[in-house]
ROFI-972656 format. One line per field, with one value per atom (N, C-alpha, C): x negated, y negated, z; residue number from 1. Coordinates in steps of 0.1 Angstrom, whole numbers, plus 5000, padded with zeros to 4 digits. Atoms other than C-alpha are relative to their C-alpha. Last residue first. Layout:
BEGIN
x <- X / ...
y <- Y / ...
z <- Z / ...
n <- NUM / ...
//
This chain:
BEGIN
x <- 4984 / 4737 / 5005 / 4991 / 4703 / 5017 / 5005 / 4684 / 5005 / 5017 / 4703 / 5002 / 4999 / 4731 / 4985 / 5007 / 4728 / 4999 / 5001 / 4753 / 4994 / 4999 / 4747 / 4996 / 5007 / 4745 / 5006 / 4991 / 4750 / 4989 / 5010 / 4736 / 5012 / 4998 / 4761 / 4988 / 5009 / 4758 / 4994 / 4994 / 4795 / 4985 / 4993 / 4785 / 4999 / 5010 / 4784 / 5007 / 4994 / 4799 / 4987 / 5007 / 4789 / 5006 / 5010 / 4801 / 4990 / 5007 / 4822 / 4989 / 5010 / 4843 / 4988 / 5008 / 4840 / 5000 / 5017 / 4852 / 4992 / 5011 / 4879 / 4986 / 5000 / 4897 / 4993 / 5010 / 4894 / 4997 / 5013 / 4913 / 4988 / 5006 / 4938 / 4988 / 5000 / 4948 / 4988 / 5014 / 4948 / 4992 / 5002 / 4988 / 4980 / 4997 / 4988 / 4997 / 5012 / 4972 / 5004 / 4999 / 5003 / 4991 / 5008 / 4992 / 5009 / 5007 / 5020 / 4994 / 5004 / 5036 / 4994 / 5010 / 5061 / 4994 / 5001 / 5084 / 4983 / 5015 / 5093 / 5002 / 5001 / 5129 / 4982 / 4994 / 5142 / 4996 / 4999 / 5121 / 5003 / 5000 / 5118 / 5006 / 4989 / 5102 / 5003 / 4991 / 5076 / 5014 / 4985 / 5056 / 5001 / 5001 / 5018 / 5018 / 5011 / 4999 / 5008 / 4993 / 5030 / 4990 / 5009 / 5015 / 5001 / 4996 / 5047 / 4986 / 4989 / 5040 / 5004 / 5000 / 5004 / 5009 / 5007 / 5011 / 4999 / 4993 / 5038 / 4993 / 4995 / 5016 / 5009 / 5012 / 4989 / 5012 / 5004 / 5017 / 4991 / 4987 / 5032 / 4994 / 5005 / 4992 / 5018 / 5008 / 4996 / 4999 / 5000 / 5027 / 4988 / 4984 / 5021 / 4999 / 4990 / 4983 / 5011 / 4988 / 4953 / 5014 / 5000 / 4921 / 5011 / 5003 / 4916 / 5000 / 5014 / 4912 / 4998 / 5006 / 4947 / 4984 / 5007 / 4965 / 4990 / 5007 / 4972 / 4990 / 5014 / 4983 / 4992 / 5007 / 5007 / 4987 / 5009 / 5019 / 4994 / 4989 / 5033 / 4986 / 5005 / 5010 / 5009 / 4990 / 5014 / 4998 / 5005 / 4985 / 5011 / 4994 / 4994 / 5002 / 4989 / 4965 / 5011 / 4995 / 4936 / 5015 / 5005 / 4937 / 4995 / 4989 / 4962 / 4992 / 4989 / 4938 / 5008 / 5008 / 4914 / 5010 / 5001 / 4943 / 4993 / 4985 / 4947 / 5001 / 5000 / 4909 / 5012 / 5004 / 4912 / 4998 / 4991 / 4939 / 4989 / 4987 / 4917 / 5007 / 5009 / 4887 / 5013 / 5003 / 4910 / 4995 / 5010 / 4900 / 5001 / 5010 / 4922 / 4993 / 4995 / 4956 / 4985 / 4999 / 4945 / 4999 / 5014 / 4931 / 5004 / 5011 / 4962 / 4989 / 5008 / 4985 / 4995 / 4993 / 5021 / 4982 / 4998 / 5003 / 5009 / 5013 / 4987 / 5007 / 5007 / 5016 / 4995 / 4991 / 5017 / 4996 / 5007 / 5006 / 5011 / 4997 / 5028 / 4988 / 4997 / 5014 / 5002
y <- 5002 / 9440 / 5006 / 5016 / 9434 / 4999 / 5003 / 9463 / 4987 / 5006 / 9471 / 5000 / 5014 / 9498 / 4991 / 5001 / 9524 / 4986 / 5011 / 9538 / 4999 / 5001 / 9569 / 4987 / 5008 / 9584 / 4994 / 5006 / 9617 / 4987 / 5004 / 9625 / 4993 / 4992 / 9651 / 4995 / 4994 / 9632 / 5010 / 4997 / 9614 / 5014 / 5010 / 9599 / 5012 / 4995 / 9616 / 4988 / 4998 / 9595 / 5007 / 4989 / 9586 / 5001 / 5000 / 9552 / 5009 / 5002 / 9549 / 4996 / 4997 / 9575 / 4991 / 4989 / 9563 / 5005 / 5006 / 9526 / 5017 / 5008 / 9539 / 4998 / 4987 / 9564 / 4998 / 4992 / 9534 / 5011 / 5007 / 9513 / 5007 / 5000 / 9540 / 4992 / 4984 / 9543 / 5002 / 5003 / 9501 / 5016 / 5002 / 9508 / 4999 / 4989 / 9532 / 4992 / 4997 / 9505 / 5009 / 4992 / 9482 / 5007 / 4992 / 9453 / 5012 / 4987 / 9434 / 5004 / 4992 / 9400 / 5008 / 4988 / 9386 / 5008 / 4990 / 9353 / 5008 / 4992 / 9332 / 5009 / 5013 / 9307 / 5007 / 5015 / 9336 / 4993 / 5002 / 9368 / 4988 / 5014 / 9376 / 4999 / 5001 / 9409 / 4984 / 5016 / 9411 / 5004 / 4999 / 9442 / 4988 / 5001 / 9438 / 5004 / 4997 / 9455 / 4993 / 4987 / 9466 / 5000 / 4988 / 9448 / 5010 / 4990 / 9425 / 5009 / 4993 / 9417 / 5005 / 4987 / 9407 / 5009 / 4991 / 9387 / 5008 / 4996 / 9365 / 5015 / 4990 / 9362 / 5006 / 4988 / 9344 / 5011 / 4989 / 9325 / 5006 / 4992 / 9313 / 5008 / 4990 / 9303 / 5009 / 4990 / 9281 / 5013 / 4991 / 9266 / 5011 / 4990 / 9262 / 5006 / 5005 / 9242 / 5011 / 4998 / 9256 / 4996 / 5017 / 9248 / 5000 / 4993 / 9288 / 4986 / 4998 / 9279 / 5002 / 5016 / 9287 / 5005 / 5011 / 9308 / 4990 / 4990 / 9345 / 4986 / 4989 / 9326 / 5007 / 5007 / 9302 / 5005 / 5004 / 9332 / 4985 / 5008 / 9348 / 4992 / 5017 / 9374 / 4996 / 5010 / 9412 / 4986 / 5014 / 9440 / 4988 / 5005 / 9472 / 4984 / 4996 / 9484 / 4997 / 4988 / 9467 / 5005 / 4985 / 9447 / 4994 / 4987 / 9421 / 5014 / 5001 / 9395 / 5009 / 4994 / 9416 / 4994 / 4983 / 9413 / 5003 / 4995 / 9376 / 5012 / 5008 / 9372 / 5004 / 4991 / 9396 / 4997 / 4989 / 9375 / 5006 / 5003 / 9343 / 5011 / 4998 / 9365 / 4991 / 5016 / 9373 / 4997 / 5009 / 9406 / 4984 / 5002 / 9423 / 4994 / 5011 / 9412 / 4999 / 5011 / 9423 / 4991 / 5007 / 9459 / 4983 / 4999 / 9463 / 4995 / 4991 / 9456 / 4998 / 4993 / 9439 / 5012 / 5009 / 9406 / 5008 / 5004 / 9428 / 4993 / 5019 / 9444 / 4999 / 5015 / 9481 / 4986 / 5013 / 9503 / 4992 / 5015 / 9534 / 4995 / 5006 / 9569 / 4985
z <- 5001 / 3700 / 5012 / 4997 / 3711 / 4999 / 4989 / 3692 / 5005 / 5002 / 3663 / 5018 / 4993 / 3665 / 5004 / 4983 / 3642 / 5003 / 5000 / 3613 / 5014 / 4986 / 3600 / 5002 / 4995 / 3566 / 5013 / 4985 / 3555 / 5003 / 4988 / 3517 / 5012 / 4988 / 3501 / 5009 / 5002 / 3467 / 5011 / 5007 / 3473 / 4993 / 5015 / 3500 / 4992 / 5013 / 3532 / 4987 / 5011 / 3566 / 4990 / 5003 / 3599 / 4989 / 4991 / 3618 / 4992 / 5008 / 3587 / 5006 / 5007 / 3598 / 4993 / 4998 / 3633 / 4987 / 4994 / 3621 / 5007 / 5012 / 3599 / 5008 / 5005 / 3630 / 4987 / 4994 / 3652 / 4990 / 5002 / 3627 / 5005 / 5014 / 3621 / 4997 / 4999 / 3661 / 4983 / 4999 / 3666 / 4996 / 5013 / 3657 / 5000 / 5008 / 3687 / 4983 / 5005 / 3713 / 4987 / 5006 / 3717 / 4995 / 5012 / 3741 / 4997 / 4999 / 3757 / 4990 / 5010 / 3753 / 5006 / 4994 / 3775 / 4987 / 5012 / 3757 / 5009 / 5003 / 3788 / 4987 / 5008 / 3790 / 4996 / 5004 / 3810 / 4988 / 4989 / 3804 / 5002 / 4998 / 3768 / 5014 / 4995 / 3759 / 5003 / 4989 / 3736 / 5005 / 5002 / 3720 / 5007 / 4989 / 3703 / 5000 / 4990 / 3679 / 5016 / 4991 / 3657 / 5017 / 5000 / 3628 / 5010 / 5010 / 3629 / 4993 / 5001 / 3661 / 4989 / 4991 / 3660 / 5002 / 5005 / 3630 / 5007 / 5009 / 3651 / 4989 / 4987 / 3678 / 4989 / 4988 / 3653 / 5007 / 5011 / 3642 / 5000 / 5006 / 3674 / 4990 / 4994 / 3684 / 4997 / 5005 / 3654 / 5010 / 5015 / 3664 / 4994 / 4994 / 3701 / 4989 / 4998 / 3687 / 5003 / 5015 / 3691 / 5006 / 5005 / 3713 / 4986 / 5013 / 3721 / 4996 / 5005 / 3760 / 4990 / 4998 / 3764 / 4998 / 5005 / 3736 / 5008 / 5010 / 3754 / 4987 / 4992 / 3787 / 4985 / 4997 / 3767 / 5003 / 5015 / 3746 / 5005 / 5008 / 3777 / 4992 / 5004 / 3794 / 4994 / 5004 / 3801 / 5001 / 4996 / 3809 / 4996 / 4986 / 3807 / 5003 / 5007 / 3784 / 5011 / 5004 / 3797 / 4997 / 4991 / 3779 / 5014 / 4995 / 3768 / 5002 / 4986 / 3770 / 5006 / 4987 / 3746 / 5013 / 5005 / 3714 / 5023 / 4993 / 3721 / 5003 / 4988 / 3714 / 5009 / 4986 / 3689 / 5012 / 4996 / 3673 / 5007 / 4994 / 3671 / 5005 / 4986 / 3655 / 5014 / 5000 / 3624 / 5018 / 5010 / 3610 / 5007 / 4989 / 3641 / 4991 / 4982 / 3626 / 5003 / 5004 / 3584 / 5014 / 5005 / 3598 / 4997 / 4987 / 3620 / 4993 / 5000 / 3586 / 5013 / 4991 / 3583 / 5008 / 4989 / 3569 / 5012 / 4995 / 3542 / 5014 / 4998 / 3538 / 5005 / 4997 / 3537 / 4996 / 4992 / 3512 / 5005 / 5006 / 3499 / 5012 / 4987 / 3500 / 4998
n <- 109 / 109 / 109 / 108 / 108 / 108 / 107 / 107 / 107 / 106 / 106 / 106 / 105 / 105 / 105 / 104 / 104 / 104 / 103 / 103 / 103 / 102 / 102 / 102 / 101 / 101 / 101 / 100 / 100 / 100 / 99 / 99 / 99 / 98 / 98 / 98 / 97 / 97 / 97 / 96 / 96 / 96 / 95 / 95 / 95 / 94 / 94 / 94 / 93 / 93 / 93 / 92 / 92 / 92 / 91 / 91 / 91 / 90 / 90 / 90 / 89 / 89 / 89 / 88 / 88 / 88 / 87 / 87 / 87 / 86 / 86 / 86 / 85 / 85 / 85 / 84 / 84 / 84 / 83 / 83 / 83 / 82 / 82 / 82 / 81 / 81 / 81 / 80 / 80 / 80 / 79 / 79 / 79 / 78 / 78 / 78 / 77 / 77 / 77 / 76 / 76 / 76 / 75 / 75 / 75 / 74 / 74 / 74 / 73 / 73 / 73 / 72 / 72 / 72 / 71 / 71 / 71 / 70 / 70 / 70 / 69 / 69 / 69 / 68 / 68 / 68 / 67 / 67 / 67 / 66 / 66 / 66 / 65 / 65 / 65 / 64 / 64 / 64 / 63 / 63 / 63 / 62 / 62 / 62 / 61 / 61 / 61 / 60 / 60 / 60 / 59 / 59 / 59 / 58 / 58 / 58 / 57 / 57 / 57 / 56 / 56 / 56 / 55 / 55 / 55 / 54 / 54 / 54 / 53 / 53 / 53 / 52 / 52 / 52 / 51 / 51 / 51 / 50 / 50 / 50 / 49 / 49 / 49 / 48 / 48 / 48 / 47 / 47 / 47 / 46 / 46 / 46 / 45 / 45 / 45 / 44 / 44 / 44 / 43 / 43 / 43 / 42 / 42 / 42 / 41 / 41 / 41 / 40 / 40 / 40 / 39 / 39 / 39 / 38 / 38 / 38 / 37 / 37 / 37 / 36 / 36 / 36 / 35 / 35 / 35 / 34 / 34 / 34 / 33 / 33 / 33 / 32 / 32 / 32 / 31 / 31 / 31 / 30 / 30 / 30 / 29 / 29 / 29 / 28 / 28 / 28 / 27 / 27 / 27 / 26 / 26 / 26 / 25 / 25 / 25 / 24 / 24 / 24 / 23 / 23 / 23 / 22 / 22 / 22 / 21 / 21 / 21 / 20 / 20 / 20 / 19 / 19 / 19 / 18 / 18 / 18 / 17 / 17 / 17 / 16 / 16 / 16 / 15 / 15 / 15 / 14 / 14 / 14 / 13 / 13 / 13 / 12 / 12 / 12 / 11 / 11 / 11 / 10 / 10 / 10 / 9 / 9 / 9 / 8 / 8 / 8 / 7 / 7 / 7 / 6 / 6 / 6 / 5 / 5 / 5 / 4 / 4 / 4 / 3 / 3 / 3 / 2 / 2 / 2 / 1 / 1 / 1
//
């Protein structure tokens, strides 16, 4: 199975805490914003929040339309599909000696 690019990946987009930020604006699912709305409050310049938005699109997490002089972003949950599907198995998993281990949530989190 080939590898994608790291810079085309869901795991590479959500790793950066910036993007999940942009990521939660656009929930719930539906939800639309222009790349001013998805950057304020982050304390980042046009350009950087461009490249941020830029990774989110070519990981497939978000779509854009352009509405006059607007660029509309939307959430895409489908590529987010394989990352959910890592974080439950490694909620629970055997290792390789048929012990199961299980991951538990501290107290506080």
């Amino acid at each position: 199975m080939p590898v994608a690019r790291a810079s085309s990946d869901a795991f590479h987009a959500v790793a950066d805490p910036t993007r999940r930020a942009m990521l939660e604006r656009l929930a719930p699912d539906g939800t639309e914003r222009t790349a001013g709305e998805l950057g304020a409050d982050l304390g980042l310049t046009q350009p950087t929040i461009s490249q941020h938005l830029k990774v989110l699109r070519e990981a497939g997490l978000v779509s854009v339309r352009d509405e006059g002089r607007c660029r509309i972003y939307q959430l895409r949950l489908a590529p987010l599909a394989s990352v959910h599907r890592w974080v439950n198995h490694m909620a629970s998993f055997s290792d390789p000696s048929g012990h199961v281990w299980r991951v538990r949530k501290r107290e506080g989190d």
